[in-house]
C-alpha positions as CSV (number, residue, x, y, z in Angstrom):
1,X,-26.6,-28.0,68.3
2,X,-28.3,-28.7,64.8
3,X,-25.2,-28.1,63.2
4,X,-23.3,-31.0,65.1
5,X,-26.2,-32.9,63.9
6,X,-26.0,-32.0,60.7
7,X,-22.3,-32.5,60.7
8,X,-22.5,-36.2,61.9
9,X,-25.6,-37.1,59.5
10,X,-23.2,-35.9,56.6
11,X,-20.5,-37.8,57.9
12,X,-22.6,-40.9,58.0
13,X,-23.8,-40.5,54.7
14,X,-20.9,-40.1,52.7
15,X,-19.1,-42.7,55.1
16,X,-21.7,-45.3,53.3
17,X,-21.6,-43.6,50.1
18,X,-17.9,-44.4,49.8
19,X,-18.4,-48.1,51.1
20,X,-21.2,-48.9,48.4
21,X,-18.7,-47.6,45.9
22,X,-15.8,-50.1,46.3
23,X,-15.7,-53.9,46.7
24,X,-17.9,-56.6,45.2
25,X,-21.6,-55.9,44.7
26,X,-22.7,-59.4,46.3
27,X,-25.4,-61.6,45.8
28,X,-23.5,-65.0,45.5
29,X,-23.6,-67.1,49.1
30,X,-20.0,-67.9,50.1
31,X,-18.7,-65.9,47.9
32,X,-16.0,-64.2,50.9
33,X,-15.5,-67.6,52.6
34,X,-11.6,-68.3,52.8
35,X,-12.1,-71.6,51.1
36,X,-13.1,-70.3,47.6
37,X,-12.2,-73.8,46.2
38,X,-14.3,-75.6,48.5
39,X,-17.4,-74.1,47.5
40,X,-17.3,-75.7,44.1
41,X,-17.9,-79.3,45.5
42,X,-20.7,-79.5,48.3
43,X,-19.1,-82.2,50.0
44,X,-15.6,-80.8,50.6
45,X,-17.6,-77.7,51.2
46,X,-19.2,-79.7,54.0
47,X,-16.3,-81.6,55.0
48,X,-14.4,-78.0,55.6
49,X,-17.4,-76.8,57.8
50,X,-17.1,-79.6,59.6
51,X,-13.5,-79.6,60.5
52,X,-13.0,-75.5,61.0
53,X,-16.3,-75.8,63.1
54,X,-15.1,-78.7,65.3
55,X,-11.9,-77.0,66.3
56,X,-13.1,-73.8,66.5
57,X,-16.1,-75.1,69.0
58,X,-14.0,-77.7,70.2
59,X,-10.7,-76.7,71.4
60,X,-11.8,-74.3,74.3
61,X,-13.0,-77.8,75.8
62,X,-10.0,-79.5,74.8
63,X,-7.6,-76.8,76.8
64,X,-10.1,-77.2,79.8
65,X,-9.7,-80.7,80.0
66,X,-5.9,-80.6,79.3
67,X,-5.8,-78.2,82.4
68,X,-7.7,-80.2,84.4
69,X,-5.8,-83.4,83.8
70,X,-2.6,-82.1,84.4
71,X,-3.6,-80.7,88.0
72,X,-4.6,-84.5,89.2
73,X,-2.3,-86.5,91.6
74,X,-2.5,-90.1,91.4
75,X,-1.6,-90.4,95.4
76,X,-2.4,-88.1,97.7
77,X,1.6,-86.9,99.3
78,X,2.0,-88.5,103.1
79,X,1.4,-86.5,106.0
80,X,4.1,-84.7,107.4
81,X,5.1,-86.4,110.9
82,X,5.6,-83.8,113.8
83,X,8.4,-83.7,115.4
84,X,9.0,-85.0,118.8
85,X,9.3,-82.2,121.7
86,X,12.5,-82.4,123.0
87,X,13.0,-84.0,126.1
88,X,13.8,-82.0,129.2
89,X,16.5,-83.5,131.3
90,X,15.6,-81.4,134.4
91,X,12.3,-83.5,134.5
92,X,14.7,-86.7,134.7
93,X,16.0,-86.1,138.2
C-alpha cells in the first residue's frame, strides 16, 4: 500500500516540478489576457471588459428571449367546428 503512495506522491511532485520549469514566471496582472494591446491604455482596457463581459453575461438572455418570442401567436387559431351527425332517413318516416 505505501508504495502506491509513494508512487503517486512522486508522481505529484515531479508533475509540478516540470510545470515550475516552463512558461513565464508571472507577477505582472493581465499579463495572459488575450488582449495584450489593450492593457497598455486603461480605458480601452476597460472598454474591452466591458464589451466581452456584456456578451458573455448577456447573450444566454438574449437566446432566451429570442426563444420565447418566436413561440408567441398574435391570435389565438379558431375552434375547429364539429361536424354535424348525419341525418338518419329511417327516422324521417
Amino acid at each position: 500500500m505505501w508504495s502506491i503512495v509513494r508512487a503517486s506522491a512522486r508522481k505529484m511532485w515531479a508533475a509540478s516540478t516540470l510545470a515550475r520549469s516552463f512558461g513565464y514566471a508571472g507577477g505582472v496582472p493581465g499579463n495572459n489576457l488575450p488582449w495584450r494591446k489593450g492593457m497598455d491604455n486603461p480605458m480601452r482596457f476597460t472598454l474591452f471588459y466591458l464589451i466581452i463581459g456584456t456578451v458573455g453575461f448577456g447573450a444566454p438572455w438574449l437566446v432566451v428571449r429570442h426563444q420565447m418570442l418566436r413561440n408567441v401567436v398574435d391570435e389565438p387559431p379558431p375552434p375547429e367546428e364539429e361536424p354535424e351527425p348525419p341525418k338518419d332517413e329511417k327516422k324521417k318516416k
